[in-house]
ZAMARGU-4260 file (C-alpha; in steps of 0.2 Angstrom, whole numbers, plus 5000, padded with zeros to 4 digits):
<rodrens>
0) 5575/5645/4705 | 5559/5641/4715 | 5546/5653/4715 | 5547/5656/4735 | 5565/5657/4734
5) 5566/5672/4725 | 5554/5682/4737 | 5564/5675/4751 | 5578/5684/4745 | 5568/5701/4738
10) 5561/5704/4756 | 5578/5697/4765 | 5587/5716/4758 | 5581/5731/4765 | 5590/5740/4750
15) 5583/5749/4733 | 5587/5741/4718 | 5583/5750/4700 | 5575/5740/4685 | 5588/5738/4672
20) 5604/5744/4661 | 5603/5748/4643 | 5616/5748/4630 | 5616/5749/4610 | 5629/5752/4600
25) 5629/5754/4580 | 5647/5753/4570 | 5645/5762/4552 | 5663/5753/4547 | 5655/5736/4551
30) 5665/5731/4566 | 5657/5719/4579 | 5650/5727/4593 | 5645/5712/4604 | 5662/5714/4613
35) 5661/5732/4615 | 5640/5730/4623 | 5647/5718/4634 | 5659/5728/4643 | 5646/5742/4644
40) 5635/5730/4652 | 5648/5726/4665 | 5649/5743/4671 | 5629/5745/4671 | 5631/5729/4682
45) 5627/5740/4697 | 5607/5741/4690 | 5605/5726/4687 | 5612/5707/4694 | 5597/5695/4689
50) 5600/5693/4673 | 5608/5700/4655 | 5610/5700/4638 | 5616/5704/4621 | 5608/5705/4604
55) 5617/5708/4587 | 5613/5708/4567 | 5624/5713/4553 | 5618/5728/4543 | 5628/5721/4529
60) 5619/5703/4528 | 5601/5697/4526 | 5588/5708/4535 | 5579/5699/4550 | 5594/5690/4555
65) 5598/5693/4574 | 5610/5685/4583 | 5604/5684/4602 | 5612/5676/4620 | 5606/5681/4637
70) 5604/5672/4653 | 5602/5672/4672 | 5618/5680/4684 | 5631/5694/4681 | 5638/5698/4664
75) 5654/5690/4668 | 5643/5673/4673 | 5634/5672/4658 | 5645/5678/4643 | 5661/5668/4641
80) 5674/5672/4625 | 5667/5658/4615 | 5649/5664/4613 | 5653/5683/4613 | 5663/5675/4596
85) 5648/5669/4589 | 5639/5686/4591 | 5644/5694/4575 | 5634/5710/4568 | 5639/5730/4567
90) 5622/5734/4576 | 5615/5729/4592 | 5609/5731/4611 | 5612/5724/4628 | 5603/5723/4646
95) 5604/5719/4663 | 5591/5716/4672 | 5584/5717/4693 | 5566/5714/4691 | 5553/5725/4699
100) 5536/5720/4689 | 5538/5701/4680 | 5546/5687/4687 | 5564/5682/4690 | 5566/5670/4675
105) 5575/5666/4659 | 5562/5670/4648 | 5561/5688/4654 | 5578/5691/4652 | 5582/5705/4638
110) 5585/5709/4623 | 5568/5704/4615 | 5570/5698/4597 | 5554/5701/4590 | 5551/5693/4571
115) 5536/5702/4563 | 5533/5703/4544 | 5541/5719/4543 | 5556/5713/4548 | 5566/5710/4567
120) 5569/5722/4581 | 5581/5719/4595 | 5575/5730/4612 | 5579/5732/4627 | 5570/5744/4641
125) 5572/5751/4657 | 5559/5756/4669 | 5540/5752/4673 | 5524/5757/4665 | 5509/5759/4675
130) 5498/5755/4659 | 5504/5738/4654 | 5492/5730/4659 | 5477/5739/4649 | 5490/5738/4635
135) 5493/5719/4635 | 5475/5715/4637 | 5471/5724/4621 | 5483/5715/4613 | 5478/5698/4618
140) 5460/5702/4614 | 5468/5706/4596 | 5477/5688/4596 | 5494/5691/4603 | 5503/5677/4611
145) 5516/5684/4624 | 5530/5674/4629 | 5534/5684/4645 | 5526/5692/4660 | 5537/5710/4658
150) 5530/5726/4652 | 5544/5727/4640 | 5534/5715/4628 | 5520/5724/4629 | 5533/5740/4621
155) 5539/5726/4609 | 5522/5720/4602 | 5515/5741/4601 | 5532/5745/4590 | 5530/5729/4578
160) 5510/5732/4575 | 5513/5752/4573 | 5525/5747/4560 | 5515/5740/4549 | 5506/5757/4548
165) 5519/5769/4543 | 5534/5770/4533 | 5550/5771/4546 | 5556/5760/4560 | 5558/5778/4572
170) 5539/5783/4567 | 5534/5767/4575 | 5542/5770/4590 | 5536/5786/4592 | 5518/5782/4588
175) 5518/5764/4598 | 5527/5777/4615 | 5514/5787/4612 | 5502/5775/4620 | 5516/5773/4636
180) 5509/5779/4655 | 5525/5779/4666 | 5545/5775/4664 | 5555/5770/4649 | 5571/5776/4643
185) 5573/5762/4627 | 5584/5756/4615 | 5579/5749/4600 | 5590/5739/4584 | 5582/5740/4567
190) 5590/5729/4552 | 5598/5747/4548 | 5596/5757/4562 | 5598/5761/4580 | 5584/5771/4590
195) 5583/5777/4607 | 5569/5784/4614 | 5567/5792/4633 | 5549/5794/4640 | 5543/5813/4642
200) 5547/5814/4659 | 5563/5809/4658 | 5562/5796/4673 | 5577/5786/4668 | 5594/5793/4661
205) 5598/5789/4643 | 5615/5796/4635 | 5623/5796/4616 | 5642/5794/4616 | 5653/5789/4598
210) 5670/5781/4597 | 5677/5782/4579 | 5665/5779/4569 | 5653/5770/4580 | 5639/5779/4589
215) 5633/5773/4607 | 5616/5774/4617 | 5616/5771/4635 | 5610/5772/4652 | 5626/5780/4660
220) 5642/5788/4656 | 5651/5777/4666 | 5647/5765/4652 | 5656/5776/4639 | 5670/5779/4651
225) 5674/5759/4651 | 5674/5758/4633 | 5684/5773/4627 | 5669/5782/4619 | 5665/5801/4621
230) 5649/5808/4629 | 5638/5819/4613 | 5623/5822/4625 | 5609/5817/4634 | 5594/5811/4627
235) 5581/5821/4631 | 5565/5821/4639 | 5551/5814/4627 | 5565/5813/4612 | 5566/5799/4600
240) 5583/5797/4592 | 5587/5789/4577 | 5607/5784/4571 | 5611/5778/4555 | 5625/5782/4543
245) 5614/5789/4532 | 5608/5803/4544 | 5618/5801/4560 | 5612/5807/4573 | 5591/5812/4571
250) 5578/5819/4584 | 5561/5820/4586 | 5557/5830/4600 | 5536/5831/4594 | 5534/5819/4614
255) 5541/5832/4624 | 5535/5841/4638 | 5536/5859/4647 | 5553/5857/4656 | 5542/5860/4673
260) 5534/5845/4670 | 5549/5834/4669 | 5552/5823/4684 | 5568/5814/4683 | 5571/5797/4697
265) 5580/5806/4711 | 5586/5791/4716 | 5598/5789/4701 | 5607/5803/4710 | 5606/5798/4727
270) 5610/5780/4724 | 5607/5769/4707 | 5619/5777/4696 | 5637/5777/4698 | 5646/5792/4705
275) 5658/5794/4690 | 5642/5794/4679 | 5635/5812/4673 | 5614/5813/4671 | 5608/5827/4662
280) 5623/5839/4664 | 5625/5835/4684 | 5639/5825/4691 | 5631/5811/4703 | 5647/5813/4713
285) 5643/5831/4717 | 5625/5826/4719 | 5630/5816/4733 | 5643/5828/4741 | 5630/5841/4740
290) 5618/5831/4751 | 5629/5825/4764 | 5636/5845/4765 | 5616/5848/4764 | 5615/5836/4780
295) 5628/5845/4792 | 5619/5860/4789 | 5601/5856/4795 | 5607/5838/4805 | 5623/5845/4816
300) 5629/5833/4830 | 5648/5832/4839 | 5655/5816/4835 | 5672/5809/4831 | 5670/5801/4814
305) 5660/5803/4799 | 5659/5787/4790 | 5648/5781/4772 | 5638/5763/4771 | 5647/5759/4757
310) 5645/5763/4741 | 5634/5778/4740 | 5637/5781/4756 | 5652/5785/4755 | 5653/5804/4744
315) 5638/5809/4756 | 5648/5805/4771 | 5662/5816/4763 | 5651/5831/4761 | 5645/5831/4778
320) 5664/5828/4784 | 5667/5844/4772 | 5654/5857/4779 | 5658/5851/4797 | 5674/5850/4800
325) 5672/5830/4807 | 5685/5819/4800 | 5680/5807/4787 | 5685/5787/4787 | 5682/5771/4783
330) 5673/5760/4796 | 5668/5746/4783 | 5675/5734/4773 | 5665/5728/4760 | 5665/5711/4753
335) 5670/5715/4734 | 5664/5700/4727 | 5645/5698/4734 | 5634/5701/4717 | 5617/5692/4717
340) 5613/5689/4735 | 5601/5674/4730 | 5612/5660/4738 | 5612/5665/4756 | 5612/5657/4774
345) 5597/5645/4780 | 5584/5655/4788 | 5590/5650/4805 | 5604/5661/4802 | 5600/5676/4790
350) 5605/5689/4802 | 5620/5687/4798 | 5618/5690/4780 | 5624/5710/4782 | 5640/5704/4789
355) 5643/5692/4775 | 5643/5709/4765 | 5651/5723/4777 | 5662/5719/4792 | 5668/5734/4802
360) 5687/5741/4804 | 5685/5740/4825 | 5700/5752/4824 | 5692/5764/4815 | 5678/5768/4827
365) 5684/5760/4844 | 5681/5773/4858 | 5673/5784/4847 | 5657/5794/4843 | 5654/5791/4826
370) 5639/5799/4813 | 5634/5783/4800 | 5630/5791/4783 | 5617/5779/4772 | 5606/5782/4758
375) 5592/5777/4764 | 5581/5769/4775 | 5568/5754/4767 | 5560/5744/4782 | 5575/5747/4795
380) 5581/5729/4796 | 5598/5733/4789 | 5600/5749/4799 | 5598/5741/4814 | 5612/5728/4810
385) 5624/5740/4803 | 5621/5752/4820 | 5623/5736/4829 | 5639/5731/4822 | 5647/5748/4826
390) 5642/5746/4844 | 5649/5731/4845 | 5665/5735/4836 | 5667/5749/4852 | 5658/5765/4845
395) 5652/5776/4861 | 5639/5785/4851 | 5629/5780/4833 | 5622/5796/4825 | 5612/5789/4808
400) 5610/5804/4793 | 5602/5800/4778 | 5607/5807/4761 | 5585/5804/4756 | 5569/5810/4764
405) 5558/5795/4771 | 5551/5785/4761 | 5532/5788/4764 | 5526/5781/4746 | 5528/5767/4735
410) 5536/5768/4718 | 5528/5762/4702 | 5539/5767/4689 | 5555/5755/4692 | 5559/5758/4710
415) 5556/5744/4723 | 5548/5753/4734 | 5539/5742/4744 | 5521/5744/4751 | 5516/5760/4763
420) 5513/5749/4778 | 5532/5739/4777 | 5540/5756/4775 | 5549/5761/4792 | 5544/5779/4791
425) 5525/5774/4787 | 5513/5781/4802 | 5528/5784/4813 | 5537/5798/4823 | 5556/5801/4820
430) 5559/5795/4836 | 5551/5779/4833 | 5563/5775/4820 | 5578/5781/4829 | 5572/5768/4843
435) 5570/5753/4831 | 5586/5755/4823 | 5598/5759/4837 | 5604/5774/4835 | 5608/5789/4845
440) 5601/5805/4833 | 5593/5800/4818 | 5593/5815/4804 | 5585/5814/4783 | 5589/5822/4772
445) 5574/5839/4769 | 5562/5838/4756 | 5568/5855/4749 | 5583/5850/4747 | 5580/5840/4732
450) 5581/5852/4718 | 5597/5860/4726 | 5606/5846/4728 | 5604/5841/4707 | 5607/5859/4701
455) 5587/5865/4699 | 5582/5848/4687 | 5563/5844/4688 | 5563/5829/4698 | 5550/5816/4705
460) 5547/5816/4723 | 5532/5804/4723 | 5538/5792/4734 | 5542/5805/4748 | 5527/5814/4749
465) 5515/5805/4737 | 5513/5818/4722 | 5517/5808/4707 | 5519/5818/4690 | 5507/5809/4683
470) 5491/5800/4691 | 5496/5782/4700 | 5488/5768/4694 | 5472/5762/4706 | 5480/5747/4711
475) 5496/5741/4713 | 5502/5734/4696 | 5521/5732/4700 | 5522/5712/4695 | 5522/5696/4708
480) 5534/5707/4720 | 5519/5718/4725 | 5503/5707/4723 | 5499/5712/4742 | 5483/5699/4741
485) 5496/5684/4740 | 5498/5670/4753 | 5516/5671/4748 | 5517/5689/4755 | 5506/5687/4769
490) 5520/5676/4776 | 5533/5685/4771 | 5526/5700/4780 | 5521/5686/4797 | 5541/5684/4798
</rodrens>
């Protein structure tokens, strides 16, 4: 894919999208695992379309041998029966990737398969550090050759050089995290060994489950679910966890913060995860539920119908309908079998692209007031064709609640979170953005609503009111999406 083609389709949605999925999966009887990762990756599809992969060794053969296959699509586009065969080992990890700092290309597709003189590592990482760049600087200074434009490498190249210092795989993860500013929740394969490690602040979720005698380390429960494994626990906040058949199931918790100082994605609850997934002990379901009750309380209006923008819509449309006594229905259909949206209509006719996704059930909300419950609300683009598309399918009135504060801040630890100034809430009045989008009453979600609606957890709020847990970088480091100096965005934003 060209260069401008990718931007083209970035700015076209005026939707979040999260970084990446993880999945590693270690078998002490010696089974193969690639089957078993690449089903988990299938139900992390939801975090990640661009691009996947899967990398396997056998503890049992020659050390350094690692098996790997990952390309560009779904998990279902890129795997078939015949490769997955070929991928035979007891010990490995898996990823699927949306990229938020690096470019859209094969070579920064994961696992990385790293060859050092200590031996191979297999890892695969999600979120976004906002020290890469000091970090991969020293490194080329010091004579590294990087193959990719993703931070992930930059973790990759930190592990191998610390492990020539000390006498364990999981000491040089420790030691090479320690030198991480900003998100990562990773998973890591050694020739006997598979480690996990979650950044302090716990930003990304990262969970242990086992099936027989296989242990699993994943970025949701739903992953678990799909392959008949049981959830143990959560990694926690600044944890590194080692899993072999000699040990089991290790922890070094000597990263870890005060529990105030945690600041866990609120968006994983609000819309990356998937509602049947768990994070930390709190259903993402409720989660939701809890914000659309959260909504009727402080957001009342008379309507008709409360509906969801599917998906994540959906549960917070129910809790609103819940606490106010407004019946809850379907308005859309969504097209089930839209994934990557980078083939799309010419540019003469991209307004239509919402419509290739959703269509709306005229019966449904014919005649009616209806309140239209969303996520969130990025540049306003979609908004205004969703709130349009109800009007024209006969809705009387279209009240719009969102399940999120505004977004007032950009996100630079694996959110794409555009720019201050393309963000719909930046420098304008709630009415202002009622106007642009169409709607009739326009309500968020309250900031202080946050904590209550994920059960008390410490949780960032950086892009809603600009205090970040830790200090932001000085310039925005967040890959070719972001470089606001380009030409390529100065047209993109001149559309």
């Amino acid at each position: 894919m060209k260069q401008n083609e990718i931007f083209d389709n970035f700015w076209d949605e005026d939707t979040l999208h999260e970084e990446c999925g993880v999945f590693g999966m270690y078998d002490f009887d010696g089974k193969d695992v690639a089957s078993s990762i690449y089903y988990g990756l299938f139900a992390l599809q939801h975090r990640g379309q661009e691009s996947c992969g899967i990398a396997v060794s056998d503890t049992r053969g020659p050390k350094g041998k690692v098996l790997s296959y990952k390309g560009m699509g779904l998990v279902n586009e890129v795997f078939s029966p015949e490769n997955l065969e070929g991928l035979k080992g007891d010990i490995g990890v898996g990823h699927v990737r949306y990229s938020t700092a690096g470019s859209s290309t094969r070579e920064n597709a994961q696992p990385l398969v790293l060859n050092y003189v200590k031996g191979t590592l297999a890892m695969a990482h999600n979120g976004n550090l906002i020290n890469a760049a000091e970090l991969r600087h020293e490194l080329e200074y010091t004579g590294a050759i990087f193959q990719t434009t993703i931070d992930s490498e930059v973790i990759a190249y930190h592990i191998a050089r610390e492990r020539l210092n000390c006498h364990t795989a999981e000491e040089a993860v420790r030691r090479a995290c320690e030198k991480l500013k900003g998100a990562y929740s990773l998973v890591v394969s050694s020739p006997r060994k598979l480690i996990a490690a979650r950044d302090p602040y716990g930003f990304k979720p990262l969970v242990i489950g086992k099936r027989d005698n296989a242990y699993i380390v994943t970025s949701e429960t739903c992953a678990l679910d799909t392959i008949g494994a049981e959830y143990v626990r959560d990694v926690l906040p600044g944890e590194v966890v080692t899993i072999s058949p000699a040990g089991g199931i290790q922890s070094d918790m000597s990263m870890a913060l005060p529990r105030e100082k945690e600041a866990r994605c609120i968006f994983e609850y609000i819309y990356f995860a998937r509602p049947d997934s768990h994070i930390d002990g709190v259903s993402v379901y409720a989660s939701r539920i809890a914000a659309g009750r959260f909504l009727a309380m402080d957001s009342p209006v008379e309507a008709d119908l409360v509906t969801g923008v599917p998906e994540s819509g959906n549960a917070a449309a129910l809790g609103y309908s819940l606490q106010s006594g407004i019946p809850y229905g379907t308005a859309f259909v969504k097209n089930g079998y839209v994934g990557r949206t980078f083939i799309k209509p010419k540019q003469s006719s991209r307004e239509s692209s919402v419509q290739i996704k959703l269509n709306v059930l005229k019966e449904a909300v014919a005649g009616k007031r209806v309140i239209m419950i969303d996520d969130s609300i990025v540049r306003g683009t979609t908004s205004d064709r969703i709130v349009r598309m109800l009007r024209d399918a006969g809705a009387t009135e279209v009240h719009v609640r969102i399940s999120s504060p505004p977004f007032l801040w950009p996100c630079y630890f694996g959110t794409d979170i555009p720019a201050r100034e393309q963000l719909i809430a930046y420098n304008r009045s709630m009415e202002e953005i009622r106007e642009i989008i169409g709607a009739d009453s326009l309500g968020y979600l309250q900031l202080e609503r946050l904590p209550q609606m994920v059960e008390g957890l410490p949780i960032c709020t950086g892009c809603f009111n600009g205090k970040y847990p830790m200090d932001p970088p000085t310039e925005d480091i967040r890959g070719e999406y972001f470089d606001r100096e380009s030409d390529l965005e100065k047209r993109i934003l001149n559309r």
